[in-house]
C-alpha positions as CSV (number, residue, x, y, z in Angstrom):
1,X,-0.6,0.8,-2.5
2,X,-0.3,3.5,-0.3
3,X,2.1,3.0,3.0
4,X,-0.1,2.7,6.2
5,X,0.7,2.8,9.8
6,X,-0.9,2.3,12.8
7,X,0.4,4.4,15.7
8,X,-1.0,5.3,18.9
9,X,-2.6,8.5,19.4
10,X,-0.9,11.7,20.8
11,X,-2.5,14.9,21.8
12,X,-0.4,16.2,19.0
13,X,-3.1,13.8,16.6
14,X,-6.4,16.2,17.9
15,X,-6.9,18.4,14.9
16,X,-6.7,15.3,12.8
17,X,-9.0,13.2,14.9
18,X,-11.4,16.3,15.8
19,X,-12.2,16.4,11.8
20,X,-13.0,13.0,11.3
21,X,-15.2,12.8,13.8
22,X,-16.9,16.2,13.2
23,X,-17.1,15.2,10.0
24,X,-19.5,12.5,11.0
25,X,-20.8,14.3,13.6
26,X,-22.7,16.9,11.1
27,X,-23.2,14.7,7.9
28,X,-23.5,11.2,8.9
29,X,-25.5,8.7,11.9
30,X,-21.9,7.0,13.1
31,X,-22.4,9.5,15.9
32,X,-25.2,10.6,17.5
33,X,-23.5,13.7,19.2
34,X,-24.7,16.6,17.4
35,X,-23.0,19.4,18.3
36,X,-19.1,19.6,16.7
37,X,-16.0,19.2,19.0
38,X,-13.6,21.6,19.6
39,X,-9.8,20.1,19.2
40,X,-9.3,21.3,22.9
41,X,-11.9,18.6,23.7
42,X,-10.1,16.1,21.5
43,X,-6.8,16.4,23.0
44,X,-8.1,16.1,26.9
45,X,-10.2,12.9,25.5
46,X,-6.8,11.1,24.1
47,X,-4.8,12.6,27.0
48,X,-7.8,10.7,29.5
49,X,-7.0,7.2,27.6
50,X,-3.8,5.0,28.8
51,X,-2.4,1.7,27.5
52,X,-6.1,0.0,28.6
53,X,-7.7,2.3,26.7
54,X,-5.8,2.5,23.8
55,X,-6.8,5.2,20.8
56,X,-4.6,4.0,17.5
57,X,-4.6,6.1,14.3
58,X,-4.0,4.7,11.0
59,X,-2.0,7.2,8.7
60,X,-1.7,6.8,4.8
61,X,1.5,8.6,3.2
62,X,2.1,10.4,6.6
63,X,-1.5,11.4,6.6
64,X,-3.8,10.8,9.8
65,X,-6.9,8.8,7.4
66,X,-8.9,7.6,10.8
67,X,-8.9,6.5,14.2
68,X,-10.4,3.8,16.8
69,X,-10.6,3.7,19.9
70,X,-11.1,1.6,23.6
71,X,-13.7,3.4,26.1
72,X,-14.5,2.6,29.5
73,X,-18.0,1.3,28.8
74,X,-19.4,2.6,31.9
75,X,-17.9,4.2,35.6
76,X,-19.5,1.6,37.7
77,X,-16.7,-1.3,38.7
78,X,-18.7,-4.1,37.8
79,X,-18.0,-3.0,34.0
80,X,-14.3,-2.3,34.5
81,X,-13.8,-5.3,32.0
82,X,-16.5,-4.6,29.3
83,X,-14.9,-1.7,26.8
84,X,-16.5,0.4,24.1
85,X,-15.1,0.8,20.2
86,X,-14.9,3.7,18.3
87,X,-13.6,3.3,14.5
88,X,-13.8,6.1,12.2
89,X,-12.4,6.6,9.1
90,X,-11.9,9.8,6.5
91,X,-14.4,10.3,3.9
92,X,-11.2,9.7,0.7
93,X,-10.0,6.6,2.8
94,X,-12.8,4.7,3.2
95,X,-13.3,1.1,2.2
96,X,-9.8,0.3,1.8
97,X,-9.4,-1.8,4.7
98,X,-8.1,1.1,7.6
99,X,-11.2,0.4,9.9
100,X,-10.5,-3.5,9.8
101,X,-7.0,-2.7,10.2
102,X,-7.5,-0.6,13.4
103,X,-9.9,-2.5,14.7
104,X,-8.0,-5.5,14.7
105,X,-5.4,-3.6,16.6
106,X,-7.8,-3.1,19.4
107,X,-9.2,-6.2,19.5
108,X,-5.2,-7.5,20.1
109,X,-4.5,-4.8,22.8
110,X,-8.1,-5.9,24.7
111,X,-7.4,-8.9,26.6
112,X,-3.6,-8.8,27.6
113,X,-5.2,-4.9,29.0
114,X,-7.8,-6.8,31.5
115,X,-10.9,-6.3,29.1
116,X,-13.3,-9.4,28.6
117,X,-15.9,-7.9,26.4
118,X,-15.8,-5.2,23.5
119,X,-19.2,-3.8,22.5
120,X,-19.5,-1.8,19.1
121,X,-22.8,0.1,19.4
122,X,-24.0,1.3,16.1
123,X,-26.6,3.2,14.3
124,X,-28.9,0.2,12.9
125,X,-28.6,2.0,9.9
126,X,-24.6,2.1,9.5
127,X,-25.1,-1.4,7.5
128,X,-21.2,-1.5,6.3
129,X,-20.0,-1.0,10.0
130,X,-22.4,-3.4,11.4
131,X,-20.6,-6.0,8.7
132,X,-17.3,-5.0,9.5
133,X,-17.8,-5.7,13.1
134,X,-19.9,-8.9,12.0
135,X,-16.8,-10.6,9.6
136,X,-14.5,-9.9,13.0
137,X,-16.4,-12.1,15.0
138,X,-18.8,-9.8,16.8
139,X,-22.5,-10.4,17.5
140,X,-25.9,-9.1,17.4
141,X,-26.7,-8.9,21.0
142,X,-29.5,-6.4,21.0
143,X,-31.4,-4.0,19.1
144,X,-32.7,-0.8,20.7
145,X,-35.8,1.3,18.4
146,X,-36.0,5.1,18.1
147,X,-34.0,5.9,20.4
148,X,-32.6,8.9,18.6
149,X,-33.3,11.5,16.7
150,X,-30.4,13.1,14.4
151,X,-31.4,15.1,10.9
152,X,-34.9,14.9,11.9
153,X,-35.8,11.2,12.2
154,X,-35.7,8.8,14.4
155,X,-33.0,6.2,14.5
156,X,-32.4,2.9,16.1
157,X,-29.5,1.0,17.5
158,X,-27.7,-2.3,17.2
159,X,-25.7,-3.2,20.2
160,X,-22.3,-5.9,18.8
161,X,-20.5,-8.0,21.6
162,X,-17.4,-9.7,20.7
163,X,-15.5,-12.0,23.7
164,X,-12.0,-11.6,24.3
């Protein structure tokens, strides 16, 4: 079994966490963004999160394989304790446990960091990430229809709340 580590992010990480993402930015619904990053953008992103806000990577054999993430859920104050997850995961690394990994990172670092509610809001048709988030305790708290439109279809939402 390979070695894995989970590290916090650095800016020095972009690149790495710029191709996952774009990755699933142009083949894949785990994003709805539609337009590719730039690693410039990637590096002010991780550079904007601090220790409430943490963004861990997982690297196999010295090898950046995916990231998660804490977000501010939203900029008005009442939400300051209500986060949003990111997980991704390289195409070659996937389903071997990294995303579960992470994830339970976060959900470690959320309450001592002030945070009473981690949402996970996924493409209804993401079935293995809705799972994943399901077997770690999260629930189905609501289910939003067509409300976007990636690769020429429309695509609904699944909103996951787990308490802290």
């Amino acid at each position: 079994m390979p070695a894995v580590i989970i590290r916090p992010a650095t800016p020095a990480d972009a690149a790495a966490l710029s191709a996952i993402y774009n990755h699933s930015v142009l083949h894949s619904t785990a994003t709805y963004q539609e337009v590719p990053e730039s690693v410039d953008e990637r590096r002010v992103w991780i550079e904007a999160h601090g220790p409430n806000h943490p963004v861990l990577v997982a690297e196999v054999d010295g090898v950046v394989a995916g990231w998660a993430s804490l977000s501010p859920f939203h900029s008005r104050t009442a939400f300051r304790h209500t986060v949003e997850s990111s997980v991704y995961i390289a195409g070659p690394h996937q389903r071997q446990g990294l995303a579960r990994a992470l994830m339970h990172q976060l959900i470690d670092r959320a309450g001592p960091a002030g945070h009473h509610v981690i949402l996970a809001i996924i493409s209804a048709d993401q079935t293995p990430s809705i799972l994943l988030h399901q077997s770690l305790g999260f629930r189905i708290a609501g289910h939003l229809h067509e409300v976007g439109r990636k690769f020429d279809r429309w695509l609904d939402l699944v909103t996951m709340e787990l308490r802290v």
